[in-house]
TITI-348315 format. One record per residue: chain; residue in three letters; y, x negated, z negated of N, C-alpha, C in turn. Coordinates in steps of 0.05 Angstrom, whole numbers. Layout:
N
NODE / A / ala / Y / X / Z / Y / X / Z / Y / X / Z
...
***
This chain:
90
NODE / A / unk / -305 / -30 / 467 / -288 / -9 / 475 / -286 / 12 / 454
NODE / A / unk / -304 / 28 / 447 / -309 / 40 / 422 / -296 / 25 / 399
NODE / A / unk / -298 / 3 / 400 / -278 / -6 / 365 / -253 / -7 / 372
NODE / A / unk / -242 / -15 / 388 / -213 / -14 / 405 / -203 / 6 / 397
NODE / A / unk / -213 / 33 / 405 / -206 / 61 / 398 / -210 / 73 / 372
NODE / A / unk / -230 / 59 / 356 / -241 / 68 / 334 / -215 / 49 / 308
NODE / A / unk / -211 / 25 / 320 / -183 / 9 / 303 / -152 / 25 / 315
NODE / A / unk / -158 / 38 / 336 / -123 / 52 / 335 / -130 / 75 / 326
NODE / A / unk / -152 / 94 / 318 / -149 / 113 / 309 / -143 / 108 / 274
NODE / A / unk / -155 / 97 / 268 / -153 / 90 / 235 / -122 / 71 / 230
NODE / A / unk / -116 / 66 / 250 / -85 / 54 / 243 / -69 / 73 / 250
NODE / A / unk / -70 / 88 / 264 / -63 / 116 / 262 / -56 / 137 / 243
NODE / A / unk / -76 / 131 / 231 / -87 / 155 / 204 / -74 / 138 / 186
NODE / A / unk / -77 / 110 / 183 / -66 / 101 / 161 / -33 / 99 / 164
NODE / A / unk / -26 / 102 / 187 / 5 / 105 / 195 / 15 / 135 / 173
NODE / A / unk / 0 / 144 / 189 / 9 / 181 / 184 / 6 / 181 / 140
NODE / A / unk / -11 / 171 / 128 / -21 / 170 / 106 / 5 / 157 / 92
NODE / A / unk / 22 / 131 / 105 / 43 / 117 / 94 / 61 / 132 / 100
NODE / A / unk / 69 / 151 / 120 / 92 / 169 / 127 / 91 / 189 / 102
NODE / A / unk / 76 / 203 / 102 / 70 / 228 / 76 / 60 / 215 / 46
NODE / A / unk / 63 / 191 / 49 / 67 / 180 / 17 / 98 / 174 / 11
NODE / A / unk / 116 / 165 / 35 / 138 / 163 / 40 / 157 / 190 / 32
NODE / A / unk / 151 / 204 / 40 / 149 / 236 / 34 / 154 / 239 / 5
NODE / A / unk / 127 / 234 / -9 / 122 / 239 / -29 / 141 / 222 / -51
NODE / A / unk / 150 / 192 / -44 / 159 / 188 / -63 / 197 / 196 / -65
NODE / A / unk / 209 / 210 / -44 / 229 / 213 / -50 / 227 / 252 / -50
NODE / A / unk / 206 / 264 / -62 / 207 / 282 / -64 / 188 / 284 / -98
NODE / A / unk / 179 / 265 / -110 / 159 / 261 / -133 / 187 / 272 / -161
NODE / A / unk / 165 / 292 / -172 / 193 / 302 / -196 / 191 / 287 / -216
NODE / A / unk / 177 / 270 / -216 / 182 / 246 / -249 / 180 / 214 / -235
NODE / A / unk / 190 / 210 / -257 / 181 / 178 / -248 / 151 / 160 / -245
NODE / A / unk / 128 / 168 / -252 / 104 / 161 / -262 / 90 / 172 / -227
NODE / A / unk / 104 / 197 / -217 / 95 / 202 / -190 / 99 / 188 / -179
NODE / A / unk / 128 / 176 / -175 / 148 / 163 / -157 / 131 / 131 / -154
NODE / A / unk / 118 / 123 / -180 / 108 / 96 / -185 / 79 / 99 / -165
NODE / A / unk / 65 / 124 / -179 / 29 / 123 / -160 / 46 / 127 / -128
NODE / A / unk / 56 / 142 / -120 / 64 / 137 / -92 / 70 / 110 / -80
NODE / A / unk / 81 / 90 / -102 / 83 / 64 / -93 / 63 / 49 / -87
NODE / A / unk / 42 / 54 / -111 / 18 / 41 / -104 / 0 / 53 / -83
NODE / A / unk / 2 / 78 / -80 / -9 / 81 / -49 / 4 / 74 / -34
NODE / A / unk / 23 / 66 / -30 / 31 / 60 / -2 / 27 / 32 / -5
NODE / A / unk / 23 / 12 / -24 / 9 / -13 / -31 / -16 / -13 / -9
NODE / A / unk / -32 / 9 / -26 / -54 / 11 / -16 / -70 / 16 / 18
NODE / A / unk / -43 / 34 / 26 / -44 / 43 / 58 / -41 / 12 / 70
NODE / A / unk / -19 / 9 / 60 / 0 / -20 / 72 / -23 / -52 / 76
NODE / A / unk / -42 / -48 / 47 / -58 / -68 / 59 / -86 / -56 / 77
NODE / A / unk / -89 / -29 / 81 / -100 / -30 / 108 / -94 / -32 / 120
NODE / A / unk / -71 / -22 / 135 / -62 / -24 / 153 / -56 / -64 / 158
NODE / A / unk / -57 / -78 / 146 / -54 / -107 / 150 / -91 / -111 / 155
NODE / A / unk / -97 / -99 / 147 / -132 / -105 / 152 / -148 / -98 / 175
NODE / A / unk / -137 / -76 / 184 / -142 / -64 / 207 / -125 / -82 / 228
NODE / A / unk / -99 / -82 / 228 / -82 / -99 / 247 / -99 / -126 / 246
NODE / A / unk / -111 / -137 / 234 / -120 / -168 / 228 / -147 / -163 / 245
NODE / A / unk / -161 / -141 / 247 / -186 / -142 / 256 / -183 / -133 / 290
NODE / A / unk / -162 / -122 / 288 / -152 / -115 / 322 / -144 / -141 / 333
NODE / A / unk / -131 / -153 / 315 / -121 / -178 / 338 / -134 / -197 / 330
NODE / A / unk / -148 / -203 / 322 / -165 / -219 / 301 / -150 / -255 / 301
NODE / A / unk / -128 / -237 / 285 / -108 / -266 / 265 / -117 / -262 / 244
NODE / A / unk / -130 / -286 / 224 / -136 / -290 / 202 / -114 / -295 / 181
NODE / A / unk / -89 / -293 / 186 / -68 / -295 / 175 / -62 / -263 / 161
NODE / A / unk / -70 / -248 / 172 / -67 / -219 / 164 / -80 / -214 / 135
NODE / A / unk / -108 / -231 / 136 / -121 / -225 / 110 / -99 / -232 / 92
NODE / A / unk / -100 / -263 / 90 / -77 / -279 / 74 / -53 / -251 / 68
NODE / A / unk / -48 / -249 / 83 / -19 / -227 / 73 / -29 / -205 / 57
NODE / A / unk / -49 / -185 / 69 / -69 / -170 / 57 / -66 / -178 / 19
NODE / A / unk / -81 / -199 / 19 / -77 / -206 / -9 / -54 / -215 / -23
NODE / A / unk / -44 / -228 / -11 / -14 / -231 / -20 / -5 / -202 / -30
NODE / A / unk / -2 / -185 / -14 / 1 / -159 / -20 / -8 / -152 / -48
NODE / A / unk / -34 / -143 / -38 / -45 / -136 / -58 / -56 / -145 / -90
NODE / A / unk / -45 / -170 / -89 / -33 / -188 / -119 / -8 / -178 / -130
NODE / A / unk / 12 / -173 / -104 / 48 / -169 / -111 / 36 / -144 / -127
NODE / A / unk / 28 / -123 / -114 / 22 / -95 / -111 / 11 / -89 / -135
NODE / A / unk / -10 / -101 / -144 / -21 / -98 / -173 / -5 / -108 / -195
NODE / A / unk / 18 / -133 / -186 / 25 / -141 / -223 / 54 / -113 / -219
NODE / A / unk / 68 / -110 / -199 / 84 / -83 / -192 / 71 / -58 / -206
NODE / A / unk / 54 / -51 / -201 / 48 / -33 / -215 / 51 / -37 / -243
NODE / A / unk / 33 / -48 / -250 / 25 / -60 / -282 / 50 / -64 / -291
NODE / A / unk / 59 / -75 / -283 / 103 / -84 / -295 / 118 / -52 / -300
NODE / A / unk / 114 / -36 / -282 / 123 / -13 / -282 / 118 / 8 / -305
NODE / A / unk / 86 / 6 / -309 / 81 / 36 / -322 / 81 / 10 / -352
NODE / A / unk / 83 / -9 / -360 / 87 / -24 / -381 / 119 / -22 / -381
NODE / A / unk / 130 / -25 / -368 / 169 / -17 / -372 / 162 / 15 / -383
NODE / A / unk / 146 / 29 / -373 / 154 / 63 / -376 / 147 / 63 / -405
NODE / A / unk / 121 / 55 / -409 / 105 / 46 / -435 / 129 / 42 / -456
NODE / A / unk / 129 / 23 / -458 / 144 / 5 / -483 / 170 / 3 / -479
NODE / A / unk / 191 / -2 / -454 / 215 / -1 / -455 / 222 / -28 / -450
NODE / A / unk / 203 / -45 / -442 / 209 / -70 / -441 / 179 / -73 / -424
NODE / A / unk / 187 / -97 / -407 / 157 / -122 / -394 / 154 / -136 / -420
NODE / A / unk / 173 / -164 / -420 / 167 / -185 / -445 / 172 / -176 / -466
NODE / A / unk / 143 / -179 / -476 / 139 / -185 / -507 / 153 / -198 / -528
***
């Protein structure tokens, strides 16, 4: 009962955390903000799949989780390397 309550509070929090990064990235005054706001909300996004996975306990959630958070990392990396150099390929 206690974890019940203790997984909707933290999906909660991590709701409210994706709303005010949401926030942040159509209010971010450069582009380099606009990008870390992406990756937090990467980052919210696969708790929130982690937490949802442990509430209903589908093991398919992990799977996505990472999926995610593979997309989420070469996204980033592609990005501040475009801001970098002006180009991805070498």
């Amino acid at each position: 009962m206690i974890l019940a309550s203790a997984l909707t509070y933290a999906l909660g929090c991590f709701g409210v955390a994706l709303v005010l990064n949401l926030i942040r990235l159509f209010t971010a005054p450069t582009v380099t903000d606009r990008i870390l706001a992406v990756d937090t909300m990467t980052v919210n996004t696969i708790a929130l799949l982690v937490l949802g996975g442990l509430k209903t306990g589908s093991a398919l959630t992990y799977e996505a989780a990472l999926l995610f958070a593979l997309t989420g990392f070469i996204s980033t990396v592609s990005f501040c390397k475009y801001l970098l150099r002006g180009s991805i390929i070498e």
